[in-house]
C-alpha positions in Angstrom: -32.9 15.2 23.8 -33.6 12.9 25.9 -32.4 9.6 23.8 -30.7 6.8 24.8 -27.0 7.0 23.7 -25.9 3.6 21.4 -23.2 1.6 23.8 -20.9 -0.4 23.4 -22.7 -2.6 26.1 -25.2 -3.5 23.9 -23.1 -5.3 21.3 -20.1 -6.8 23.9 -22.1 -7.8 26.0 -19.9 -11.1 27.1 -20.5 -14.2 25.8 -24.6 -12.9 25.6 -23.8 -10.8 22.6 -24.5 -10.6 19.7 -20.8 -10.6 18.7 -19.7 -13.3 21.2 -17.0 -12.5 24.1 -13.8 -11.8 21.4 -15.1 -8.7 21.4 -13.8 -8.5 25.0 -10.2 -7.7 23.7 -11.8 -4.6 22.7 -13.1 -3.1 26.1 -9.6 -3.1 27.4 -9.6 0.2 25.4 -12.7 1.4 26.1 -15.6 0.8 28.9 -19.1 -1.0 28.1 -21.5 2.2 28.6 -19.0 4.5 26.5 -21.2 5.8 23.8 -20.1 4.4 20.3 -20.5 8.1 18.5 -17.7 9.5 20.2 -15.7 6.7 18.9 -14.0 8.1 15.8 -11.1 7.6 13.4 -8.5 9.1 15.6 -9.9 6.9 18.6 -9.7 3.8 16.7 -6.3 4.7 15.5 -4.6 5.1 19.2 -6.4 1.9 20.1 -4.4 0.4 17.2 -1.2 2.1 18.6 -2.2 0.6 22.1 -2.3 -2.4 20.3 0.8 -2.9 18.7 2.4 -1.6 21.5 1.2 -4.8 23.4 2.5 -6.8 20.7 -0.7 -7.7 19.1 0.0 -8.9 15.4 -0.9 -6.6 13.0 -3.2 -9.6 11.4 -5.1 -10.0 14.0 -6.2 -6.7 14.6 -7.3 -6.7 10.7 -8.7 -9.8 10.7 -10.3 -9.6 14.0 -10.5 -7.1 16.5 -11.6 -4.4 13.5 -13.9 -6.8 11.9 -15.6 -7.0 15.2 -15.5 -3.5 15.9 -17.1 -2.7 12.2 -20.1 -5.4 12.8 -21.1 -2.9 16.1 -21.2 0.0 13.8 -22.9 -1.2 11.1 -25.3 -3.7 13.8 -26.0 0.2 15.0 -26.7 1.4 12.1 -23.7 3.8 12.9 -20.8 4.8 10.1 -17.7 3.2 11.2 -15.0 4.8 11.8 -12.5 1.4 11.2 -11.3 2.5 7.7 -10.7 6.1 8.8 -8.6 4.6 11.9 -6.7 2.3 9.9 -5.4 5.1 7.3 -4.4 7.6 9.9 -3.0 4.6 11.9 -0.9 2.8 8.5 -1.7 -0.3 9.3 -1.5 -2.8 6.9 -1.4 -6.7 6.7 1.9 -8.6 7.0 2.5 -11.3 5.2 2.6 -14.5 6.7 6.2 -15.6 7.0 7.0 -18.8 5.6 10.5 -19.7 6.9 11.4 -22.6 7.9 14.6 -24.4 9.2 17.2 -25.6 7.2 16.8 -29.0 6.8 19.8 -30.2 7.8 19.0 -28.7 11.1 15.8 -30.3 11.8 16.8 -33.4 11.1 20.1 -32.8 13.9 16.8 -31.5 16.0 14.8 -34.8 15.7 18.3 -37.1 16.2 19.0 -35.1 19.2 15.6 -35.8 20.9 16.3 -39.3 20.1 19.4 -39.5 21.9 17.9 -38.1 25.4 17.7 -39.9 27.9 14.0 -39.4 29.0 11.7 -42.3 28.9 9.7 -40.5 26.1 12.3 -39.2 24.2 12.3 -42.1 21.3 8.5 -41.4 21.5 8.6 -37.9 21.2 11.4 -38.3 18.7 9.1 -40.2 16.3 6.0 -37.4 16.6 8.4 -34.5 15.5 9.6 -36.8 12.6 6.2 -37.5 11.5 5.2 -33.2 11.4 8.5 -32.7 9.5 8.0 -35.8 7.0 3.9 -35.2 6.9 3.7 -31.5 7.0 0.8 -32.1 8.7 -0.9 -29.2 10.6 -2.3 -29.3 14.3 -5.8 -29.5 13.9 -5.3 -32.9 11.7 -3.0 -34.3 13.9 -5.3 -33.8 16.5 -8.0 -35.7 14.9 -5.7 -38.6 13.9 -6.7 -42.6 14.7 -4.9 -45.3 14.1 -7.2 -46.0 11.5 -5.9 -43.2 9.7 -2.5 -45.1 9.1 -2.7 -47.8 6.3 0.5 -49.8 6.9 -0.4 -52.6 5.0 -0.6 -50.0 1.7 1.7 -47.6 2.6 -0.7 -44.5 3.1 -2.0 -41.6 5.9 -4.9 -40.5 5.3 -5.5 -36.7 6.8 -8.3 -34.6 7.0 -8.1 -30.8 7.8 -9.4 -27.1 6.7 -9.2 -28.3 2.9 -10.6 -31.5 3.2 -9.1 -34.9 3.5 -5.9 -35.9 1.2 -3.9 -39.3 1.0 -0.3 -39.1 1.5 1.9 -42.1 0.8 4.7 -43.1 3.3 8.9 -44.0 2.2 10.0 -46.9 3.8 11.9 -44.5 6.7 8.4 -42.5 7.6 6.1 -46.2 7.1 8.6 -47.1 10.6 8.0 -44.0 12.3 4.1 -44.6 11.9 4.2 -48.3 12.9 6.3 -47.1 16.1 3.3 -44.5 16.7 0.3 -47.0 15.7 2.4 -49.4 18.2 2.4 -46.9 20.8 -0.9 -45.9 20.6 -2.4 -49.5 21.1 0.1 -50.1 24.0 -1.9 -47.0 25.7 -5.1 -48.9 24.5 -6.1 -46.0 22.4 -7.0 -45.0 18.6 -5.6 -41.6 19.1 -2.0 -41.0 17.6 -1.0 -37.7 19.6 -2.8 -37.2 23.2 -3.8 -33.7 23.9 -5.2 -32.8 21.3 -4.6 -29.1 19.1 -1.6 -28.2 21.3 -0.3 -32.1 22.6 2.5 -32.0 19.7 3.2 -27.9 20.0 3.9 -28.5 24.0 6.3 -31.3 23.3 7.9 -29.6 20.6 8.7 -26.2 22.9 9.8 -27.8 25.4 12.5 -29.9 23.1 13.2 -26.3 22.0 13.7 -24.6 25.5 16.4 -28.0 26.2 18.0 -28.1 23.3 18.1 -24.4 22.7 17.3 -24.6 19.4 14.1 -22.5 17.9 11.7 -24.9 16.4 8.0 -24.9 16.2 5.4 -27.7 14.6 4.4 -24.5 12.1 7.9 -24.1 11.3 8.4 -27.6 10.8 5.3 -27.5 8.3 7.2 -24.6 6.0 10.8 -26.8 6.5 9.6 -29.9 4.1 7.8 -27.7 2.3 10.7 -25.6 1.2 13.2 -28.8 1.2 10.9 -30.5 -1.5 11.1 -27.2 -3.6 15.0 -27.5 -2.9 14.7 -31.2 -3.9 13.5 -30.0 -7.3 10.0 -30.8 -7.2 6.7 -29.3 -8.3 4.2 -26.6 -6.9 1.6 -29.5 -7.5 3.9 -32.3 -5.4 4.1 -29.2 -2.7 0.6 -28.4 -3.1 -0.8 -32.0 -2.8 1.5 -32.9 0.4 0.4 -29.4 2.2 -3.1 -29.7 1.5 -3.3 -26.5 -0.3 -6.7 -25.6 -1.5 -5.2 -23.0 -4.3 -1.9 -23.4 -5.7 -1.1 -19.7 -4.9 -0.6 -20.5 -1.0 2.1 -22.9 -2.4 3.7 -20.7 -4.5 4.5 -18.2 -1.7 7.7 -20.7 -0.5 9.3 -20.4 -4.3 11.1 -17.2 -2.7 12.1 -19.2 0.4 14.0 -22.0 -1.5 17.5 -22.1 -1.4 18.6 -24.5 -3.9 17.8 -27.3 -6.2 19.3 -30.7 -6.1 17.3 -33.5 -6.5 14.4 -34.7 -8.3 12.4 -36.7 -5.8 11.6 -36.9 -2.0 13.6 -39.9 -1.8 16.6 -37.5 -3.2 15.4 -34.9 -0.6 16.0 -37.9 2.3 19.2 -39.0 0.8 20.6 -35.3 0.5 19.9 -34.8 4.3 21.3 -38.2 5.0 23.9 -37.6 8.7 27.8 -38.1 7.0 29.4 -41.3 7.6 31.9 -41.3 10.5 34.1 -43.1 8.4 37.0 -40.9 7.3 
C-alpha cells in the first residue's frame, strides 16, 4: 500500500546505528533490507540453531545477540518475536562453570615455567603466581602500577568491576611482587603486566600449548578460590579476596570444593608445599 517496509538496515546500520556494530553478528543470518515483519519465532529459532552450530555460547546469544535483536523490535515499535524463538528453540542459560585446577597442579604448572630455559621464563613464572595467589581478574591486572603494590605494609591494592579492595600479601607472594615491582622499574615503567587485558592470557596459553597442560588466567581465578574453601575458610575470606559484590557469586564454588584441611591461607600454602626429596 505503498509503505515503506521496516528493515533491518535501519537499526544495524554499522557502527552508525542506533544499536552500535555488535549487531553485525546478526546479519550473518539475515541481510540489511530484509523486512523485520517477516522475521518470526520460527526464524529466530533456526538463527539460534545456526548459532549453536557455530559454537556460539548459549550466554551470549541470551545476553547479547537476542537482547540486541529485541531493542530493533521494540525501537520499531514491532512485537518481537525473541521470546517465541527462544521456547521453540529450548534455549536456556548455562551456568557459568567454575572449575578450576587442582591445586597441586597449578603450582607443578608455575614451577615448571620457572625451570624453562627462556630468558622470560622466571618473569613469566612470577606473573602466573601472582593470578593464582591474587585471584585477580584481567581487567585489574591490566590497570595495575607499581604504585598499587605497598611493600613496605604488605598490601595490593586492586580495583575492578566491584570497586577497589585491599589484599594483604604472605611473605612467599610479598617476593613475587617485589620481583614484579623490580621488573617493572628495570623497563622504566609503572605498569606491572605490558599488554594490557590480554598481556597475561597470551603468556599464559602459550605456557599451556608447551607444557601441554590446560590452564587459563580465569581458571586460575576459580583454583585459589576453591583451594581456600578446601583450606577451610569462609565465604566472606573468599568473597573479600575475589572481589565479589554479593556473597551469592561466592557461594557457587561450595559445590566445587573437594575437601577441607586447613584453617588458614598459610595452611592452604603449606598443604601444597612440593614433598621433600629426602626419603
Amino acid at each position: 500500500r505503498g509503505v515503506r517496509p521496516i528493515t533491518l538496515k535501519a537499526h544495524y546500520g554499522g557502527d552508525r546505528g542506533p544499536l552500535g556494530g555488535h549487531a553485525a553478528y546478526l546479519l550473518k543470518f539475515w541481510q540489511e533490507d530484509t523486512p523485520m515483519r517477516i522475521l518470526d519465532g520460527k526464524e529466530v529459532a533456526w538463527m539460534i540453531g545456526k548459532a549453536l552450530e557455530a559454537n556460539r555460547s548459549p550466554n551470549t546469544l541470551i545476553g547479547k545477540d537476542l537482547v540486541v535483536l529485541k531493542q530493533a523490535f521494540d525501537a520499531s515499535g514491532l512485537a518481537s518475536p525473541v521470546q517465541v524463538g527462544r521456547k521453540i528453540a529450548r534455549l536456556g542459560r548455562v551456568p557459568a562453570g567454575k572449575v578450576g585446577m587442582e591445586f597441586g597442579d597449578a603450582l607443578a604448572f608455575i614451577r615448571r615455567v620457572r625451570e624453562a630455559t627462556t630468558p622470560r621464563s622466571p618473569w613469566h613464572a612470577d606473573m602466573i603466581e601472582f593470578v593464582l595467589w591474587t585471584g585477580i581478574r584481567a581487567n585489574e591486572l591490566a590497570g595495575m602500577c607499581t604504585s598499587d603494590i605497598d611493600l613496605k605494609n604488605g598490601q595490593i591494592r586492586l580495583s575492578g568491576k566491584t570497586g577497589a579492595h585491599i589484599l594483604s600479601m604472605d611473605p612467599a607472594l610479598a617476593e613475587v611482587c617485589a620481583r614484579l615491582v623490580g621488573d617493572a622499574e628495570a623497563r622504566g615503567s609503572d605498569v606491572i603486566c605490558p599488554g594490557g587485558m590480554n598481556g597475561i592470557s597470551q603468556i599464559i596459553k602459550r605456557w599451556s600449548r608447551t607444557l601441554g597442560v590446560p590452564v587459563t588466567a580465569r581458571g586460575l581465578r576459580h583454583t585459589i578460590a576453591i583451594g581456600m574453601l578446601e583450606a577451610g575458610l569462609s565465604l566472606d575470606r573468599v568473597r573479600d579476596q575475589l572481589g565479589h559484590a554479593r556473597i551469592t557469586t561466592t557461594a557457587e564454588y561450595v559445590n566445587r570444593r573437594r575437601f577441607a584441611s586447613a584453617d588458614s591461607i598459610s595452611k592452604l600454602r603449606k598443604h601444597w608445599d612440593p614433598p621433600s626429596d629426602t626419603p
